[in-house]
KEDREN-889449 format. One record per atom (N, C-alpha, C): residue in three letters; atom name; x, y, z. Coordinates in Angstrom, 3 decimals, always signed. Atoms other than C-alpha are relative to their C-alpha. Layout:
firo ALA	nuse CA	u X	v Y	w Z
...
# end
This chain:
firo UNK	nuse N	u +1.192	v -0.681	w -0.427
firo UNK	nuse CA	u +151.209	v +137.570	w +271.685
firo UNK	nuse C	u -0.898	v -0.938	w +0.814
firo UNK	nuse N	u +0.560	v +0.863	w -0.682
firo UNK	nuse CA	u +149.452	v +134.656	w +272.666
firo UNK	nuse C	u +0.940	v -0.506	w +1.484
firo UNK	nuse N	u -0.579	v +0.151	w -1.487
firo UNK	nuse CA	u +151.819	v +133.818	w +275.664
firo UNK	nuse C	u -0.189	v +1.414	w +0.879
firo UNK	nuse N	u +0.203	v -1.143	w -0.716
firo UNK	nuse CA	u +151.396	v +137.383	w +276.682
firo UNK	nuse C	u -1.317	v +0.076	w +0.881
firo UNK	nuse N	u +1.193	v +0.074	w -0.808
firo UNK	nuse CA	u +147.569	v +136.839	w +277.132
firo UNK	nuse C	u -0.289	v -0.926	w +0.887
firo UNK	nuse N	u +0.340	v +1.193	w -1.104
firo UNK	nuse CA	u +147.785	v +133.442	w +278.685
firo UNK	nuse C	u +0.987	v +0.623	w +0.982
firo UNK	nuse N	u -0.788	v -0.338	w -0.477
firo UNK	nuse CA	u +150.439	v +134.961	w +280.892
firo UNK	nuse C	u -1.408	v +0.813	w +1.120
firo UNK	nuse N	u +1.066	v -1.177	w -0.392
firo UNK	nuse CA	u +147.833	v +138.055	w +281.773
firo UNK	nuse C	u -0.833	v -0.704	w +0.737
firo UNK	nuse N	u +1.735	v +0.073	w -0.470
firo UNK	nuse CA	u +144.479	v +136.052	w +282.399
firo UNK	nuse C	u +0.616	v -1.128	w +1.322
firo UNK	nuse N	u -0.526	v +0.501	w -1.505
firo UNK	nuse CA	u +146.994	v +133.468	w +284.834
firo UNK	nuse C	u +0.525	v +0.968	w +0.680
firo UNK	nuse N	u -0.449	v -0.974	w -0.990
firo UNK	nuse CA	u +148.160	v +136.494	w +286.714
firo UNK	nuse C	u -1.301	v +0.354	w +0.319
firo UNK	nuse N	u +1.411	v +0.015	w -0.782
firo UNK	nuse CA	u +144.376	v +137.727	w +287.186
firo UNK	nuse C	u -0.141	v -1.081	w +0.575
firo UNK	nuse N	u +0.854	v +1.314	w -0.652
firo UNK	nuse CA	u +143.202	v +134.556	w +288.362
firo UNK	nuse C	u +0.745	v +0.026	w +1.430
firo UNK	nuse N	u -1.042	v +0.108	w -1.357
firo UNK	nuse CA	u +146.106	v +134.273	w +290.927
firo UNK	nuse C	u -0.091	v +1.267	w +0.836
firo UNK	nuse N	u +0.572	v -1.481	w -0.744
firo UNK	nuse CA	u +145.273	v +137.901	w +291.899
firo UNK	nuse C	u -0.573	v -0.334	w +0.665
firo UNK	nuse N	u +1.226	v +0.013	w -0.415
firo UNK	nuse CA	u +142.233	v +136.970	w +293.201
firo UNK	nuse C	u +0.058	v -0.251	w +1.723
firo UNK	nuse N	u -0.468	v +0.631	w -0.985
firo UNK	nuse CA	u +144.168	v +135.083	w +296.084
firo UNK	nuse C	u +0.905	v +0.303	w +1.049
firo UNK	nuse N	u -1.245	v +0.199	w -0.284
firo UNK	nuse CA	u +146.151	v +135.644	w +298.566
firo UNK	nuse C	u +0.306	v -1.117	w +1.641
firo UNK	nuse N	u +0.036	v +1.144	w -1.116
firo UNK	nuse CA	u +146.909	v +132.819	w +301.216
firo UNK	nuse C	u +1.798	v -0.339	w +0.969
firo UNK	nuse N	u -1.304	v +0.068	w -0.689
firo UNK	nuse CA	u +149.356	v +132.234	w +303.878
firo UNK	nuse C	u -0.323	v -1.366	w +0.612
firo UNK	nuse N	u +0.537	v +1.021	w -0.585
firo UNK	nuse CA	u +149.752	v +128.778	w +305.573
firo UNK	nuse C	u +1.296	v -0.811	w +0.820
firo UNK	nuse N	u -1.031	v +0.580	w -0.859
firo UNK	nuse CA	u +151.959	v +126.705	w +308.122
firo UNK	nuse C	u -0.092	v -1.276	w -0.466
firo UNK	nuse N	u +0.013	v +1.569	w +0.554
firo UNK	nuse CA	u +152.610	v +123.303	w +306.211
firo UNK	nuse C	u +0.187	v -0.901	w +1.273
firo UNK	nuse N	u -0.682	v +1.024	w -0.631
firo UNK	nuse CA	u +152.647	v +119.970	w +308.333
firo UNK	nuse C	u -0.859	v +0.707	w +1.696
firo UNK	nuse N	u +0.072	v -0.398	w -1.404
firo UNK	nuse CA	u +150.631	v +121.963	w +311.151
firo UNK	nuse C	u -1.362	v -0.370	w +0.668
firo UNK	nuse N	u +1.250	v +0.322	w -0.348
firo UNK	nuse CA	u +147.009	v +120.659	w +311.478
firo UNK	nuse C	u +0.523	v -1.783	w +0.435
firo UNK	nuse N	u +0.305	v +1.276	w -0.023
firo UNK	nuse CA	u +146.319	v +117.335	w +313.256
firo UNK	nuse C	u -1.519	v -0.713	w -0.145
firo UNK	nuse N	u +1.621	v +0.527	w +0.976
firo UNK	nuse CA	u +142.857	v +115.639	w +311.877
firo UNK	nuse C	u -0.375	v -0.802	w +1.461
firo UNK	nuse N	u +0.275	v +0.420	w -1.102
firo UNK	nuse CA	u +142.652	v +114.070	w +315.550
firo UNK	nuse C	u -0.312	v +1.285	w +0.825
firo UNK	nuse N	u +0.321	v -1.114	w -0.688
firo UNK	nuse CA	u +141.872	v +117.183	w +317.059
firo UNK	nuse C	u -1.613	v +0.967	w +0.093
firo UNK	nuse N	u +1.676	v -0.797	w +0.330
firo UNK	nuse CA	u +138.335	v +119.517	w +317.443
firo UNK	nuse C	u +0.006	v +1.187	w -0.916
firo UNK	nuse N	u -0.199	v -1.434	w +0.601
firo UNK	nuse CA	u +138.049	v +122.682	w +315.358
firo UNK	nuse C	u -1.628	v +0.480	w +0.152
firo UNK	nuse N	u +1.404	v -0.993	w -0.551
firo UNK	nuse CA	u +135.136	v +125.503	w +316.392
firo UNK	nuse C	u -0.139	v +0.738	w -1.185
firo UNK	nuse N	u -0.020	v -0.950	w +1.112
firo UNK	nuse CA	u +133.513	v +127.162	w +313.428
firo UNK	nuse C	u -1.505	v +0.544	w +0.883
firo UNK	nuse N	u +0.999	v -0.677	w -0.128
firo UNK	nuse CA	u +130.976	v +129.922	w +313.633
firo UNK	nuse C	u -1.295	v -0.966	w -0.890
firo UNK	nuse N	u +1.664	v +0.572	w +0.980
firo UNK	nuse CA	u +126.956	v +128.768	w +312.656
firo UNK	nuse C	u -0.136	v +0.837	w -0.890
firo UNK	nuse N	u +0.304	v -0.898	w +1.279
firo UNK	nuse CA	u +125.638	v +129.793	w +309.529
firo UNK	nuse C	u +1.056	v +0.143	w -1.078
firo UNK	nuse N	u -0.943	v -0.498	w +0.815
firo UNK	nuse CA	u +127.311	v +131.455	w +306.548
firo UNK	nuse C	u -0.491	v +0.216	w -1.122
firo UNK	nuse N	u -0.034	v +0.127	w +1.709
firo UNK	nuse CA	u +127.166	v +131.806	w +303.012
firo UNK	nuse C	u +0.572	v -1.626	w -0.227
firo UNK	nuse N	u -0.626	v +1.508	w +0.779
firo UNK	nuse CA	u +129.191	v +128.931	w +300.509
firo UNK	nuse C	u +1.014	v -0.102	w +1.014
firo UNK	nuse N	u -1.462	v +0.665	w -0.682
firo UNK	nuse CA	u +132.603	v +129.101	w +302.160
firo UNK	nuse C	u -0.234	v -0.328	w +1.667
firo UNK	nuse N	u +0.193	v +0.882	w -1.080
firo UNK	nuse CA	u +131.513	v +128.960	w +305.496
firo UNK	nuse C	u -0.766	v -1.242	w +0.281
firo UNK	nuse N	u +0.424	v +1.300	w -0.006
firo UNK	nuse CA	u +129.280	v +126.254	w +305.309
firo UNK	nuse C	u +0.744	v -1.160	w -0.441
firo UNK	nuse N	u -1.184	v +0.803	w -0.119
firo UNK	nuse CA	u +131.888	v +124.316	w +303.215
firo UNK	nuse C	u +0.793	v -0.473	w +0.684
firo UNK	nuse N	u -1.397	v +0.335	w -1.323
firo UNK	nuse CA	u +134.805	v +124.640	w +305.402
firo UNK	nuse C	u -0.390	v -1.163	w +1.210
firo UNK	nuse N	u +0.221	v +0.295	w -1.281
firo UNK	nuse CA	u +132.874	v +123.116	w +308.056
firo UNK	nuse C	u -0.494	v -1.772	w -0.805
firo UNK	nuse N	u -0.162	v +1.150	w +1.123
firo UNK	nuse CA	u +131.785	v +120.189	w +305.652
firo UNK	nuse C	u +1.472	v -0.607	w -0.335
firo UNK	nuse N	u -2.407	v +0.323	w +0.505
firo UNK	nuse CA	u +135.904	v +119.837	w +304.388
firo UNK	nuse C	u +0.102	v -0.763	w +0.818
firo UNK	nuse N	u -0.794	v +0.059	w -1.200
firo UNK	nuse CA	u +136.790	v +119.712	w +307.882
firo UNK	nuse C	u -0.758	v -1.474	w +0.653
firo UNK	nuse N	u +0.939	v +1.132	w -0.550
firo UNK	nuse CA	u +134.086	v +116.871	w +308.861
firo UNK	nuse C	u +0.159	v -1.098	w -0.615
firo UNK	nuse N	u -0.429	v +1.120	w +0.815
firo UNK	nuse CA	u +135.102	v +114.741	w +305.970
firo UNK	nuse C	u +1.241	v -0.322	w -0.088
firo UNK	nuse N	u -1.982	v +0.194	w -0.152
firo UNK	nuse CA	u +138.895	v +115.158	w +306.494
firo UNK	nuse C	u -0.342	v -0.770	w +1.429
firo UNK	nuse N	u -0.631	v +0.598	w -1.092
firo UNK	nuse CA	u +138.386	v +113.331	w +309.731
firo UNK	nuse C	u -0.420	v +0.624	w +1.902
firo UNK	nuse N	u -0.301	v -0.598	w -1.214
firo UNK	nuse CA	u +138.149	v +116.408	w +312.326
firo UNK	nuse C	u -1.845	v -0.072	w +0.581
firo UNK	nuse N	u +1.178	v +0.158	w -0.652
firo UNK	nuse CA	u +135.215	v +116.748	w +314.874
firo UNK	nuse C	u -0.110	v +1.761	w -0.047
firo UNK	nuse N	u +0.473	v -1.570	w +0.364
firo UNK	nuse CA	u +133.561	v +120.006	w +313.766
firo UNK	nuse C	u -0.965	v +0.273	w +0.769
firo UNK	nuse N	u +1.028	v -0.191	w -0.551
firo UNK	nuse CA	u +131.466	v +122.038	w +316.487
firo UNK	nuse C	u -0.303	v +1.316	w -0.152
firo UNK	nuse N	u +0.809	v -1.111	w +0.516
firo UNK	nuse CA	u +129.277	v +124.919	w +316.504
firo UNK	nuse C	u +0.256	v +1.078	w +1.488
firo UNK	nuse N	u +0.065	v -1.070	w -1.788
firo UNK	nuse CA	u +129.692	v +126.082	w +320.703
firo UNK	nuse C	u -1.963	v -0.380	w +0.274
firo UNK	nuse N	u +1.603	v -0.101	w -0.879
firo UNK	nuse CA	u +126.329	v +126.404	w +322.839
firo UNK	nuse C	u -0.130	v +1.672	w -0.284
firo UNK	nuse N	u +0.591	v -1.788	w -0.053
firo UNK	nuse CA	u +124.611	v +129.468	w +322.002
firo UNK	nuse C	u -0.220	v +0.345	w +1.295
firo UNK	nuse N	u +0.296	v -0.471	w -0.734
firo UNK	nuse CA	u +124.099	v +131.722	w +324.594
firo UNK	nuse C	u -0.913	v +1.146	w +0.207
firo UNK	nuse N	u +0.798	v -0.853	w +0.343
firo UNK	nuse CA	u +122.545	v +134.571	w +323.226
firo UNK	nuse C	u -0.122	v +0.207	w -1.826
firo UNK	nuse N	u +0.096	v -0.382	w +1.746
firo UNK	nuse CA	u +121.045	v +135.560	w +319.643
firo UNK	nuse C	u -1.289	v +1.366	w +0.125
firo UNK	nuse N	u +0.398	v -1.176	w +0.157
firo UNK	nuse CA	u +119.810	v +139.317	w +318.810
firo UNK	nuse C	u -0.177	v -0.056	w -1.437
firo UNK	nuse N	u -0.163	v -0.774	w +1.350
firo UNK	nuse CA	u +118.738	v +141.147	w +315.204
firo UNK	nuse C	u -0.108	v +0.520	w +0.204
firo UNK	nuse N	u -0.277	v -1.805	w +0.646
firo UNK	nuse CA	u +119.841	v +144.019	w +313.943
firo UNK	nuse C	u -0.632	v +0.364	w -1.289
firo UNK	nuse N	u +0.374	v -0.747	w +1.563
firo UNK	nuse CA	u +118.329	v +145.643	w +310.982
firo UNK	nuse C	u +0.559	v +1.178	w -0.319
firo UNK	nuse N	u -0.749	v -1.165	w +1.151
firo UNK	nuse CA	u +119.821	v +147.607	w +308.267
firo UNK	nuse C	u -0.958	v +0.345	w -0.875
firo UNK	nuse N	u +1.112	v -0.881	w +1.100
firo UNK	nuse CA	u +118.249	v +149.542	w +305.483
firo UNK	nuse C	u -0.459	v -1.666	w -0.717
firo UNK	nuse N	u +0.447	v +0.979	w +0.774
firo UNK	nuse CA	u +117.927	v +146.372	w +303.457
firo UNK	nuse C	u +0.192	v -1.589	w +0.744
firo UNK	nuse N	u +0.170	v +1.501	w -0.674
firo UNK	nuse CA	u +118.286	v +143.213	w +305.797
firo UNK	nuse C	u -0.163	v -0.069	w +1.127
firo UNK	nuse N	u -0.094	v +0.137	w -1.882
firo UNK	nuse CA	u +117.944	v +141.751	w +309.206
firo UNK	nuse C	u +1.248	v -0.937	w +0.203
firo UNK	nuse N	u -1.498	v +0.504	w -0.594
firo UNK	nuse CA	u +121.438	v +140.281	w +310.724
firo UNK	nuse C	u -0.916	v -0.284	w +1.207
firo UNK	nuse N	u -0.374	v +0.639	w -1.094
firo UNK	nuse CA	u +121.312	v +137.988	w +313.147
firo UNK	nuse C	u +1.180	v +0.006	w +0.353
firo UNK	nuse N	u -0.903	v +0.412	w -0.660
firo UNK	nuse CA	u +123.647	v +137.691	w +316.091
firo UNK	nuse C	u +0.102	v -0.645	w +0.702
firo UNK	nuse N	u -0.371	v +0.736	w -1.249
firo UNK	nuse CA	u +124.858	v +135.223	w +318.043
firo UNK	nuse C	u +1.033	v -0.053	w +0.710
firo UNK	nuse N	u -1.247	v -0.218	w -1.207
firo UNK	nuse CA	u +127.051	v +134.881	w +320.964
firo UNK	nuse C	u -0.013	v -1.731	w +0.060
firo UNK	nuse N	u -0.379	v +1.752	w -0.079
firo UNK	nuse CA	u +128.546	v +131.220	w +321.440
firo UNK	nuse C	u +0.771	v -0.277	w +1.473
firo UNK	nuse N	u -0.726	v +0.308	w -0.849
firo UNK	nuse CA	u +130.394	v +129.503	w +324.292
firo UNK	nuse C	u +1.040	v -1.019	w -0.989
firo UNK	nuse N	u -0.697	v +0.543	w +1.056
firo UNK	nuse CA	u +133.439	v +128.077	w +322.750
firo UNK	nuse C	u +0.759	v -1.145	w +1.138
firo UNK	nuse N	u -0.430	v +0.541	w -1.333
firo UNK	nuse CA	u +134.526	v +124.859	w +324.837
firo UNK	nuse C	u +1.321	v -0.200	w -0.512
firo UNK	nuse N	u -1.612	v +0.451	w -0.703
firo UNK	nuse CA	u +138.056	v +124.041	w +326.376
firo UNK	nuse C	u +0.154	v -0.507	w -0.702
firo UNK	nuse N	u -0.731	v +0.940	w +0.913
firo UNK	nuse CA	u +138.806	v +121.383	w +324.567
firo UNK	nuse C	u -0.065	v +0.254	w -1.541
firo UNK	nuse N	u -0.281	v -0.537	w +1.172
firo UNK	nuse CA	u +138.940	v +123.205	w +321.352
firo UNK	nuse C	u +1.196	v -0.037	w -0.276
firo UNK	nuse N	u -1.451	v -0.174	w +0.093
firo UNK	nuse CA	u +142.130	v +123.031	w +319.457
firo UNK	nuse C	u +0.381	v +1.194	w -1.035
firo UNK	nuse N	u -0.048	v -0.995	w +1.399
firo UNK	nuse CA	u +141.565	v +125.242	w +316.295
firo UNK	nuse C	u -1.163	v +0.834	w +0.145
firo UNK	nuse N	u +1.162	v -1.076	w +0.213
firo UNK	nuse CA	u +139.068	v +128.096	w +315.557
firo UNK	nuse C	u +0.647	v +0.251	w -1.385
firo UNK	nuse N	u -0.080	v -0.532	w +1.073
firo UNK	nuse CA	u +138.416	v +128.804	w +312.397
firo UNK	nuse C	u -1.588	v +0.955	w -0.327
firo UNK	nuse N	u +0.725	v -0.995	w +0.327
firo UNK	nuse CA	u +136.796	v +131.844	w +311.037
firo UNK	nuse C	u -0.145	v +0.668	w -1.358
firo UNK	nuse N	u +0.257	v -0.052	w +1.596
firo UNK	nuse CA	u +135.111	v +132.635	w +307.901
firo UNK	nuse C	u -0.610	v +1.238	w -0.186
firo UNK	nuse N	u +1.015	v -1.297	w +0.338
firo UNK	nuse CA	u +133.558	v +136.296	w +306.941
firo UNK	nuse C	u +0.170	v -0.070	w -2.012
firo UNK	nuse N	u +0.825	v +0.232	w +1.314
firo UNK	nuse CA	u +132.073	v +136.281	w +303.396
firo UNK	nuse C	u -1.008	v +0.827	w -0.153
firo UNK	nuse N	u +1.151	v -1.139	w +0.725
firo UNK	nuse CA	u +130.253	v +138.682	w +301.242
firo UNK	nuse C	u -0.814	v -1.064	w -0.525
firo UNK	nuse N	u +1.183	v +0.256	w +0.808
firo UNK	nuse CA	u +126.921	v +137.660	w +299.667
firo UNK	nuse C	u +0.237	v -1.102	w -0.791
firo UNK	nuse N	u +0.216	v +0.406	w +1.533
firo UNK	nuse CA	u +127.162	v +134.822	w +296.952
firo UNK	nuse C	u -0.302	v +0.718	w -1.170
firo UNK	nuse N	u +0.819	v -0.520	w +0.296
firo UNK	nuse CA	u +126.677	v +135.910	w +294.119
firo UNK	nuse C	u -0.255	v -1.547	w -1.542
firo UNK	nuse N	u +0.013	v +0.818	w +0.840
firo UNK	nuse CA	u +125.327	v +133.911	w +291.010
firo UNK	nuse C	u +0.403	v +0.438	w -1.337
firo UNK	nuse N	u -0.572	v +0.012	w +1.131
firo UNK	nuse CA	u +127.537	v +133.831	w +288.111
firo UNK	nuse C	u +0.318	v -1.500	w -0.844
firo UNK	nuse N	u -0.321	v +0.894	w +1.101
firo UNK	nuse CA	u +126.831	v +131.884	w +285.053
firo UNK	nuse C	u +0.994	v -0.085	w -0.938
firo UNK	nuse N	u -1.074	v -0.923	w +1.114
firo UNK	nuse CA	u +129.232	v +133.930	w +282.898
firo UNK	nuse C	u +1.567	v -0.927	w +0.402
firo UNK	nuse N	u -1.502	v +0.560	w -0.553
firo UNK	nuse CA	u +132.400	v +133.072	w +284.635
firo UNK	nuse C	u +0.020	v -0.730	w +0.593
firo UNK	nuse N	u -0.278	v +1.315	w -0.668
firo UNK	nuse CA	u +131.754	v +130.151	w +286.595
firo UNK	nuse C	u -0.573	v -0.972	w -0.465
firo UNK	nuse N	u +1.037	v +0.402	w +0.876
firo UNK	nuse CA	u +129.750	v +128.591	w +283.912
firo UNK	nuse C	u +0.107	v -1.847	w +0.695
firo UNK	nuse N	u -0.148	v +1.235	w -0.376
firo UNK	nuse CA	u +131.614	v +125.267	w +284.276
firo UNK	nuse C	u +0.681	v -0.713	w +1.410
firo UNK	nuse N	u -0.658	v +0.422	w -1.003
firo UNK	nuse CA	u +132.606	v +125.477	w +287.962
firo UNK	nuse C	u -0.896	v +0.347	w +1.322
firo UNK	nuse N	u +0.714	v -0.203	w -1.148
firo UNK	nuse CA	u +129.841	v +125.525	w +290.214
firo UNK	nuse C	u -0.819	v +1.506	w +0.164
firo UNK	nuse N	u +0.781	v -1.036	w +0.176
firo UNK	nuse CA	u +127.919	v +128.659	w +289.093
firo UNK	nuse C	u +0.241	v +1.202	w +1.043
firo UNK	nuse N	u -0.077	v -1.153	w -0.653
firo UNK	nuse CA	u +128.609	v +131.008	w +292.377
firo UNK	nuse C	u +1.349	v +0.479	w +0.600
firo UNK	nuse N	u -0.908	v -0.298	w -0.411
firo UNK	nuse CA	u +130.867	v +133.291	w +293.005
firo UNK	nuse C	u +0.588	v +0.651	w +1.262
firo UNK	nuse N	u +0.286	v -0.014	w -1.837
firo UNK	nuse CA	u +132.409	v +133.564	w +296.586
firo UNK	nuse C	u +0.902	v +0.855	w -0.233
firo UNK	nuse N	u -1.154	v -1.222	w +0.050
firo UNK	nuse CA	u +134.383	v +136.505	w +297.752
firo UNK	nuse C	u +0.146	v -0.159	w +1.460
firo UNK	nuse N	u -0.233	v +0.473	w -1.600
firo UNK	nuse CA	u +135.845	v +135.591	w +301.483
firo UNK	nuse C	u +1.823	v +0.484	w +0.457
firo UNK	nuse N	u -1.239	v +0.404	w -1.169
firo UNK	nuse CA	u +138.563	v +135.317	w +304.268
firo UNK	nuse C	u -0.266	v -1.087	w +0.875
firo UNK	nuse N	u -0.495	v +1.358	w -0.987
firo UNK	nuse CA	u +139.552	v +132.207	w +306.179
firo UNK	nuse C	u +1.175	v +0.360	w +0.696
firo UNK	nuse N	u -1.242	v -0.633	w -0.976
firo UNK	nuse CA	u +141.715	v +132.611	w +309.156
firo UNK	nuse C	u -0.502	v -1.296	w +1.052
firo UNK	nuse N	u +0.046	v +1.349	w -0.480
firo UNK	nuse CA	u +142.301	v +128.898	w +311.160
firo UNK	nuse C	u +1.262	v +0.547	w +1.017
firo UNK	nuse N	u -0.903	v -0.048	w -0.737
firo UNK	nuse CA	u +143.909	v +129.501	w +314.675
firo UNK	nuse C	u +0.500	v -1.322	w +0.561
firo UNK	nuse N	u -0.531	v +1.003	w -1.023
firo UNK	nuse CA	u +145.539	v +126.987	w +317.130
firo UNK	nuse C	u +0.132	v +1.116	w +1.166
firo UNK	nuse N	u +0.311	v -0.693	w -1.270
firo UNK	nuse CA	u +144.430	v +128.056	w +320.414
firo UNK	nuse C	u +0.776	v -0.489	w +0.880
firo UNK	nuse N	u -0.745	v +0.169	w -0.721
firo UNK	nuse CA	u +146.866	v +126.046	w +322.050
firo UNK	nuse C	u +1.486	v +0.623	w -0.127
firo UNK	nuse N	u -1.316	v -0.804	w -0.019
firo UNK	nuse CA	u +150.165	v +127.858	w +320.549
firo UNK	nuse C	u -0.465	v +1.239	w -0.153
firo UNK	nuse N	u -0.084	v -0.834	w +0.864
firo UNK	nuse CA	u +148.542	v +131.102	w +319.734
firo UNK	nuse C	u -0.199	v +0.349	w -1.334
firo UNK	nuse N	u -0.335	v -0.244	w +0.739
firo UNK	nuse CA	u +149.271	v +131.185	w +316.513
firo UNK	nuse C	u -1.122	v -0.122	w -1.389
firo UNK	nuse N	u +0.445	v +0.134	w +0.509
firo UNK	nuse CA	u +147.821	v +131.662	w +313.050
firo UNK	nuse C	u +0.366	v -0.457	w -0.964
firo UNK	nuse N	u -0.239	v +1.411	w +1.226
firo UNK	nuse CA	u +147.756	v +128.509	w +310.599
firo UNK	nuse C	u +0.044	v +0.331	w -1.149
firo UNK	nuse N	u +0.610	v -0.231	w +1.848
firo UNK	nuse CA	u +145.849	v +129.689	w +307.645
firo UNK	nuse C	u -0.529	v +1.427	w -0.131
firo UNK	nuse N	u +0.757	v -1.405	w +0.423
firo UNK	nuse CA	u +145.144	v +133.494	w +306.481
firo UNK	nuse C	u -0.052	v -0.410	w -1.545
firo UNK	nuse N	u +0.604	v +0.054	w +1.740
firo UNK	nuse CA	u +143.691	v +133.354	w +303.081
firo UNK	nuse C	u -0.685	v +1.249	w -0.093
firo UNK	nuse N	u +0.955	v -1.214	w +0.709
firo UNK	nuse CA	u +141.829	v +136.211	w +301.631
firo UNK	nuse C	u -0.447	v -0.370	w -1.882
firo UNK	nuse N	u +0.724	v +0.966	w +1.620
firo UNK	nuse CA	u +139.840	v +134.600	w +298.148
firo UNK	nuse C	u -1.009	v +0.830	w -0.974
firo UNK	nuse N	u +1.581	v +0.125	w +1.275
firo UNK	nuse CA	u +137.359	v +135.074	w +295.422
firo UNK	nuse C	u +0.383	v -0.702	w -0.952
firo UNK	nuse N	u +0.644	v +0.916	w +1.236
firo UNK	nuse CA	u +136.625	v +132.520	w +293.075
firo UNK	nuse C	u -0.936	v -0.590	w +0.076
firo UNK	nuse N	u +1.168	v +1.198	w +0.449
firo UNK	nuse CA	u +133.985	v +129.931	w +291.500
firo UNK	nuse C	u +0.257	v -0.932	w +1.331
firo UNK	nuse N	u +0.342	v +1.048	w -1.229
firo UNK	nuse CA	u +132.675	v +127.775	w +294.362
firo UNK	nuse C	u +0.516	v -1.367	w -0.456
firo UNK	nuse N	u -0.804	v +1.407	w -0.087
firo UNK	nuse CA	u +134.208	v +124.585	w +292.841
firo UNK	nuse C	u +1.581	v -0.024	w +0.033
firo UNK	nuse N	u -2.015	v -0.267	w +0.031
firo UNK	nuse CA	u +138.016	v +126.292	w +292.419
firo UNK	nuse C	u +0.210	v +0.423	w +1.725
firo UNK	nuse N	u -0.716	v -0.270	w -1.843
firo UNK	nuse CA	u +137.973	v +127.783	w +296.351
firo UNK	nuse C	u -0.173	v -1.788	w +0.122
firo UNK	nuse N	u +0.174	v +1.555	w -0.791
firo UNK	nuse CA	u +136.769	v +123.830	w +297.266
firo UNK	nuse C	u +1.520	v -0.654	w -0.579
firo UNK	nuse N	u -1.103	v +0.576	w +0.445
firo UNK	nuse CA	u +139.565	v +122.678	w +295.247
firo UNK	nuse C	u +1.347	v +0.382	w +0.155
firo UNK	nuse N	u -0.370	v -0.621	w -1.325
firo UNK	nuse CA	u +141.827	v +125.223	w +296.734
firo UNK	nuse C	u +0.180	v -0.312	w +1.216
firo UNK	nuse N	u +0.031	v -0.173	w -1.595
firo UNK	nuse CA	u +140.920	v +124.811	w +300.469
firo UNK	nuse C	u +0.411	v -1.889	w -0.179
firo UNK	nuse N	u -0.960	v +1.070	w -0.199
firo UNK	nuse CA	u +141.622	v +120.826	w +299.645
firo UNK	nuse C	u +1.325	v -0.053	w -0.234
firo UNK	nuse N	u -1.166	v -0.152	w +0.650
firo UNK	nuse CA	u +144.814	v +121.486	w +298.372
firo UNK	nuse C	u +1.034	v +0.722	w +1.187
firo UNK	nuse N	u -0.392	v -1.052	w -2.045
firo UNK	nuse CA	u +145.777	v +124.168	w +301.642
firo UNK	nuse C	u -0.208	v -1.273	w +1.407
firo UNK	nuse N	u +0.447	v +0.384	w -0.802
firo UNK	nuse CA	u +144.447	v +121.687	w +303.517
firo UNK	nuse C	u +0.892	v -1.517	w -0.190
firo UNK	nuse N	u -0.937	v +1.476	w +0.652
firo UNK	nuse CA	u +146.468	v +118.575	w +301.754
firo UNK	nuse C	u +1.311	v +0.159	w +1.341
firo UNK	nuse N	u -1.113	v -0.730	w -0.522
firo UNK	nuse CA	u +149.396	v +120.619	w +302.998
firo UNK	nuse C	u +0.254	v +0.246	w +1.024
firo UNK	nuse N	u +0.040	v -0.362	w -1.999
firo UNK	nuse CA	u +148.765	v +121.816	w +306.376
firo UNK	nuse C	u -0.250	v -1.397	w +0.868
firo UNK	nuse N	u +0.166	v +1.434	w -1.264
firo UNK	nuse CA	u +148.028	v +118.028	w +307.630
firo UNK	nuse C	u +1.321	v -0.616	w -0.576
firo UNK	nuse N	u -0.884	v +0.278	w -0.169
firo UNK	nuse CA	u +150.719	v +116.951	w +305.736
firo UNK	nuse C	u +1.460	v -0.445	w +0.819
firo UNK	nuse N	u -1.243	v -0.318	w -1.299
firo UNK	nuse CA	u +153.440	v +115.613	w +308.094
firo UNK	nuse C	u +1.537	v -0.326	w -0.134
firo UNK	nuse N	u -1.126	v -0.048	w +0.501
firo UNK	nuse CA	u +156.146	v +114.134	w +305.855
firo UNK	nuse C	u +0.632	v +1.581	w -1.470
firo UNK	nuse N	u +0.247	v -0.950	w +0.796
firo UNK	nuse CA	u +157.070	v +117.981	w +304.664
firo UNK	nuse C	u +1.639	v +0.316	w -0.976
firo UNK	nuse N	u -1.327	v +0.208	w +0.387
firo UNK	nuse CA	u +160.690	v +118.129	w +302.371
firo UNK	nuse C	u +0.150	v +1.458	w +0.143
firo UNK	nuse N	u -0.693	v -1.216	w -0.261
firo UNK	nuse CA	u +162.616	v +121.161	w +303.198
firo UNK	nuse C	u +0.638	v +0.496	w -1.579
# end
């Protein structure tokens, strides 16, 4: 009975996740373009990515508008994204929210996101993730994805 439930509450948890990724495919010598702003995960990512090595930029704004909704104002901005970019990465994220309950001992908020990391020079897409967890398990997570994808000795 007891393996049944530990069985159960590691299958939720792993639910939560689902991530795709190209091992061995990031180089840490290269630029990567993230959107300004965010919630936790986008602001992170862009943090990660600055301490792994890479040169993290924001673009030149060009334009910024709000929109209002029944309950908030959205900002928009428009960016110029320069040439010498090698990666884009893109983060959309719901709200934080603050959970003591379940993230008691892991960084109190809980993030609910997508990460999606292109290479603008092949096309192609590196990293799709789709997440929710405690803000210290995605960080520990996205190092771990991220171990992997710079990785360059990868064993078949």
């Amino acid at each position: 009975m007891k393996l049944f439930f530990g069985s159960m509450l590691l299958f939720i948890l792993t639910a939560c996740n689902s991530v795709y990724f190209q091992p061995a495919s990031l180089d840490t010598s290269q630029t990567f373009y993230a959107d300004r702003g965010g919630y936790g995960m986008r602001k992170s990512i862009k943090q990660k990515m600055d301490e792994r090595g890479y040169k993290v930029i924001v673009g030149t704004a060009t334009a910024s508008r709000d929109a209002t909704t029944n309950s908030e104002n959205i900002e928009i901005d428009s960016a110029v994204i320069p040439d010498n970019v090698r990666y884009i990465v893109k983060v959309s994220e719901r709200r934080e929210k603050f959970n003591p309950f379940w993230c008691l001992f892991n960084g109190f908020w809980w993030w609910n996101f997508n990460v999606s990391v292109a290479d603008q020079e092949t096309g192609t897409e590196l990293l799709a993730w789709r997440g929710r967890a405690c803000q210290n398990s995605a960080l520990r997570m996205l190092d771990d994805i991220l171990d992997e994808m710079e990785a360059k000795d990868v064993r078949q």
